[in-house]
C-alpha positions as CSV (number, residue, x, y, z in Angstrom):
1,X,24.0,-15.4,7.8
2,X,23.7,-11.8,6.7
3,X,20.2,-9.7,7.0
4,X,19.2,-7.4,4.0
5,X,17.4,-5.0,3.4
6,X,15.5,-4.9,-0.7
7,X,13.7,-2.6,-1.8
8,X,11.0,-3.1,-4.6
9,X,8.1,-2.9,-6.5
10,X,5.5,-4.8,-8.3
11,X,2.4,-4.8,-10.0
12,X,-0.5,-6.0,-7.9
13,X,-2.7,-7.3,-10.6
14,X,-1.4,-11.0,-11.1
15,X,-1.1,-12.1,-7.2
16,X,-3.5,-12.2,-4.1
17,X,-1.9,-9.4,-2.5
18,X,2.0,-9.5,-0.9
19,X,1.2,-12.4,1.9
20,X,1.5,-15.7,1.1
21,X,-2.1,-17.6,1.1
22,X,-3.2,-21.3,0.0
23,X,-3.4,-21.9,-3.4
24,X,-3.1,-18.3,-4.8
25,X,0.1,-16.5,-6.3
26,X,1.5,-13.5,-3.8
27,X,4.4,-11.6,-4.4
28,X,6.0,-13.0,-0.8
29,X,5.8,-16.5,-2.2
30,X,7.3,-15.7,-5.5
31,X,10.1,-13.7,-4.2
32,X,10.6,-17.2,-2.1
33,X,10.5,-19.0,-5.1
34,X,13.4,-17.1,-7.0
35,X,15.6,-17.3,-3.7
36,X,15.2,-20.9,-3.5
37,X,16.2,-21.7,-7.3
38,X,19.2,-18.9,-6.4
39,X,20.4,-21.0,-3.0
40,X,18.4,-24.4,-3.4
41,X,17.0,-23.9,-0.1
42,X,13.5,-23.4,1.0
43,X,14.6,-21.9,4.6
44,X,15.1,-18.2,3.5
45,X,11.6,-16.4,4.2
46,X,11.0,-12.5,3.5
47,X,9.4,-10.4,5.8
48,X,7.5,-7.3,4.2
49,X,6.9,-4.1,5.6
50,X,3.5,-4.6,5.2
51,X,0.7,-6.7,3.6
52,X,-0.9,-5.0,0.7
53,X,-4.3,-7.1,-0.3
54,X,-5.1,-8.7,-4.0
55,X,-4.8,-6.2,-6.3
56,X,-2.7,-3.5,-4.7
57,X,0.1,-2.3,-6.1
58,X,3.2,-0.9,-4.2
59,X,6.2,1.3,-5.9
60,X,8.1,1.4,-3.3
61,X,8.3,-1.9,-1.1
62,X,10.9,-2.9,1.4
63,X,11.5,-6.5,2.8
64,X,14.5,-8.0,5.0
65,X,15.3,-11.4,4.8
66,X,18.8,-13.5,6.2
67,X,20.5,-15.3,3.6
68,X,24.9,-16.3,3.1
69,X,26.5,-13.5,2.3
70,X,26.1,-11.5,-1.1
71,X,29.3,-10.7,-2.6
72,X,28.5,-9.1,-5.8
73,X,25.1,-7.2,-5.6
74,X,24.7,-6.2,-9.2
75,X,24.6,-10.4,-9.6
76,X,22.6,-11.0,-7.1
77,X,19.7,-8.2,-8.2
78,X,20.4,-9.4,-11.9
79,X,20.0,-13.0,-11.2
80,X,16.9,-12.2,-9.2
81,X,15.4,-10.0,-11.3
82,X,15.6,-12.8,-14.4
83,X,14.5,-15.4,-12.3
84,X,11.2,-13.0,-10.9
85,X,7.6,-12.4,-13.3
86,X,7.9,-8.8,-15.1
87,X,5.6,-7.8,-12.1
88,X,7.7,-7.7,-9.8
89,X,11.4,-5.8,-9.6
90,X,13.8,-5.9,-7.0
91,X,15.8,-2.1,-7.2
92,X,18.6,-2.5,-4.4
93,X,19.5,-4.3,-1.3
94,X,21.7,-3.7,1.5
95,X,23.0,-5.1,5.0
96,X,21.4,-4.0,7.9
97,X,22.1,-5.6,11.5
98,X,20.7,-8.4,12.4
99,X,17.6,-6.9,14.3
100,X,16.3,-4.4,11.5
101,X,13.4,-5.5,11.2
102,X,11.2,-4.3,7.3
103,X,7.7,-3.9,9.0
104,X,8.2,-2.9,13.0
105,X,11.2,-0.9,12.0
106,X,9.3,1.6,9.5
107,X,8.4,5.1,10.8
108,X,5.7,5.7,8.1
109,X,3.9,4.8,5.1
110,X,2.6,6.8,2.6
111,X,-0.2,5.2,0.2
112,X,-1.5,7.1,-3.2
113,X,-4.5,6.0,-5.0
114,X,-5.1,7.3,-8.6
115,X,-8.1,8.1,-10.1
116,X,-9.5,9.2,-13.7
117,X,-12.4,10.5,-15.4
118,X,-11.7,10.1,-19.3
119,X,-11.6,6.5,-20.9
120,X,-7.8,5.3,-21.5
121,X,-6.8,2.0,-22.0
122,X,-3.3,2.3,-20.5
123,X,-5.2,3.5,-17.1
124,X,-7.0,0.5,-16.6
125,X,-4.8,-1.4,-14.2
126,X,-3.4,1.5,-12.2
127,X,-6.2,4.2,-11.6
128,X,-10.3,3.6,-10.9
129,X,-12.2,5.5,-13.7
130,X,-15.1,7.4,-12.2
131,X,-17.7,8.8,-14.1
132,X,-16.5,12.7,-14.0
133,X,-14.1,15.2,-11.5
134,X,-15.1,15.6,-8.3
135,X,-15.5,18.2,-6.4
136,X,-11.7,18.5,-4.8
137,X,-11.8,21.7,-2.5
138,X,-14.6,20.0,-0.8
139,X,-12.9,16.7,-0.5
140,X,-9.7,18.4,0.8
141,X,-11.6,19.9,3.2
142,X,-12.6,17.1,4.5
143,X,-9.3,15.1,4.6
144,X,-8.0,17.9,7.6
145,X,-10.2,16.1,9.5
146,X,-7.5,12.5,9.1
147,X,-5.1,14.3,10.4
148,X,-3.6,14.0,14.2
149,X,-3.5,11.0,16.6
150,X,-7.3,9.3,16.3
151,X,-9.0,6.0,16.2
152,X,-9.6,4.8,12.7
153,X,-12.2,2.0,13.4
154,X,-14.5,3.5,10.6
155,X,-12.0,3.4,8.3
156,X,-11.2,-0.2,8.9
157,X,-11.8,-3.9,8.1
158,X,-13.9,-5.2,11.0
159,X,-12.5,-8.2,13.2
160,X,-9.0,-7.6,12.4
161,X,-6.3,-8.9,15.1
162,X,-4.3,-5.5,16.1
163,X,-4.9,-4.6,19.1
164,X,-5.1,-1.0,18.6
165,X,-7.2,1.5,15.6
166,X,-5.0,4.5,16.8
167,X,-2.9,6.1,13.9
168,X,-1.1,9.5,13.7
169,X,-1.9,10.8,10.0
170,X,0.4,13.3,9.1
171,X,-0.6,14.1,5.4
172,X,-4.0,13.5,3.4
173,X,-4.3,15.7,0.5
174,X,-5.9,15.2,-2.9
175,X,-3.6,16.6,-5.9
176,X,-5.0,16.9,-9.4
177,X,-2.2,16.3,-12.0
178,X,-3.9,16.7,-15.4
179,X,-7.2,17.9,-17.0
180,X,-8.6,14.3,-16.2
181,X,-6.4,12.6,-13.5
182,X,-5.8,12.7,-10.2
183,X,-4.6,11.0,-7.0
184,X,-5.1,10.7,-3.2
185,X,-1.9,10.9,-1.0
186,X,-1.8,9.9,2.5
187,X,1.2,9.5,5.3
188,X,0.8,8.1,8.7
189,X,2.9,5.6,11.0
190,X,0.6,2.9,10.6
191,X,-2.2,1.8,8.4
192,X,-5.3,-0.3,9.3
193,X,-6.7,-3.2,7.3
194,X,-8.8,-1.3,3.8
195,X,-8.4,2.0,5.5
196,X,-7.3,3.9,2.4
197,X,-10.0,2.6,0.3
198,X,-12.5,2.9,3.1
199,X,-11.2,6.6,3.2
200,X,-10.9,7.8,-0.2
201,X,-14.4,6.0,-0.8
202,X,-15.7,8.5,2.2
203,X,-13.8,11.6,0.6
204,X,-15.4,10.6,-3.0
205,X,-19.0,11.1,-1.7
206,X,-17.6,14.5,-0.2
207,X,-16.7,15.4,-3.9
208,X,-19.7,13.8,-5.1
209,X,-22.0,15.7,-2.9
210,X,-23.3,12.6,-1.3
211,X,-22.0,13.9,2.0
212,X,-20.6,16.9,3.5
213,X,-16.7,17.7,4.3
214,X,-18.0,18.3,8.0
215,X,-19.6,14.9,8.2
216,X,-15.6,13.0,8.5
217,X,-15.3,14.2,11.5
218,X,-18.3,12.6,13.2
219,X,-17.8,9.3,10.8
220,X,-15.0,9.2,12.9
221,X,-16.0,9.6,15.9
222,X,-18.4,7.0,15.8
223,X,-16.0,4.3,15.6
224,X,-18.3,2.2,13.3
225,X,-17.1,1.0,9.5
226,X,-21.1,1.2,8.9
227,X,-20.6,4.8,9.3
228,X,-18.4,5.6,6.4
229,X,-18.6,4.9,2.8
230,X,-17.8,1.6,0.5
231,X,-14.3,0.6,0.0
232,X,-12.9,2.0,-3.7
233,X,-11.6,-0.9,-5.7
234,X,-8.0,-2.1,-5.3
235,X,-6.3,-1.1,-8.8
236,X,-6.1,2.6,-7.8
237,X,-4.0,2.2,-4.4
238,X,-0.1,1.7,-4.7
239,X,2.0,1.7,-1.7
240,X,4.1,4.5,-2.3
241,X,7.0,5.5,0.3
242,X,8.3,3.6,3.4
243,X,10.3,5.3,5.3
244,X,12.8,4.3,8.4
């Protein structure tokens, strides 16, 4: 048995985020599907570098899984790929030793949710429409308080099971790339349960006006999700980079 690395991507709107769950579609159980009808075995799991929930998307993913060795890896991708919904692609593989691991191995993330502000139809499943621009110098502002070594508990899904909120955010910048979009980038070594919805929900009511750019920087310090603002919805976020 060979380990290997794939990279891919996939459309979050047709599965219940990348884990498997019970009686719902994720993109972990159909990748497990297609490598099952490739090597009629069900004994090959995938490990992702991370669990994106229902609805996100991610453009670049990476997963390892052990399977018999792949000879040809043009066939192997192709025959994949056929076998896989048009949601999700699988872009390139490669051997790694045998204790890379997808997730523990990464040494950061970066996550980029898109936003809009003019009706378009071909926007709907991959950027939130809000009602007009906010206000980004302010909202910028506040991001410089995400960066450094800090607990994230406000930013964060209450009674998760990691046993730390600490993350080192290296990047957290909003970039406007047309008269009416927009998106929200964000690096760090480690991600929390919702925290970049939590967060650019927070910085929206900084460009709003709902809340000052100052006001981050004691959200998080109180280490209380009641403390920050709601969760945007899912369609907007894509997992962008991984990094090793």
């Amino acid at each position: 048995m060979q380990r290997y690395f794939i990279e891919l991507a996939y459309s979050g709107k047709d599965f219940y985020g990348w884990q498997i769950q019970p009686n719902e579609i994720s993109v972990q159980e159909a990748i497990e599907q297609a490598i099952f009808r490739l090597h009629s075995n069900t004994g090959y799991k995938v490990v992702g570098c991370g669990r994106t929930d229902t609805g996100v998307h991610a453009h670049h993913f990476v997963l390892h899984v052990d399977l018999p060795r792949i000879d040809d890896y043009s066939q192997f991708l192709f025959k994949m790929n056929s076998m896989l919904p048009e949601s999700i692609a699988l872009h390139s593989v490669c051997e790694v030793d045998a204790d890379k691991h997808a997730r523990f191995d990464a040494t950061s993330r970066t996550y980029r949710y898109f936003i809009h502000w003019e009706k378009d139809p071909f926007l709907n499943d991959r950027s939130w429409e809000v009602r007009h621009a906010p206000n980004f110098e302010a909202m910028n502002e506040a991001a410089k308080h995400l960066i450094g070594t800090q607990d994230f508990t406000s930013l964060s899904k209450i009674h998760t099971d990691v046993k730390t909120n600490i993350c080192s955010v290296r990047i957290g910048s909003w970039i406007q790339t047309s008269e009416t979009t927009a998106y929200f980038e964000i690096t760090a070594d480690r991600f929390l349960r919702n925290m970049v919805r939590a967060t650019v929900g927070t910085l929206m009511d900084v460009g709003y006006g709902k809340i000052n750019a100052n006001d981050l920087k004691s959200i998080l310090e109180a280490k209380d999700r009641q403390a920050a603002s709601t969760s945007v919805p899912a369609h907007g976020l894509f997992l962008w980079k991984v990094e090793y």
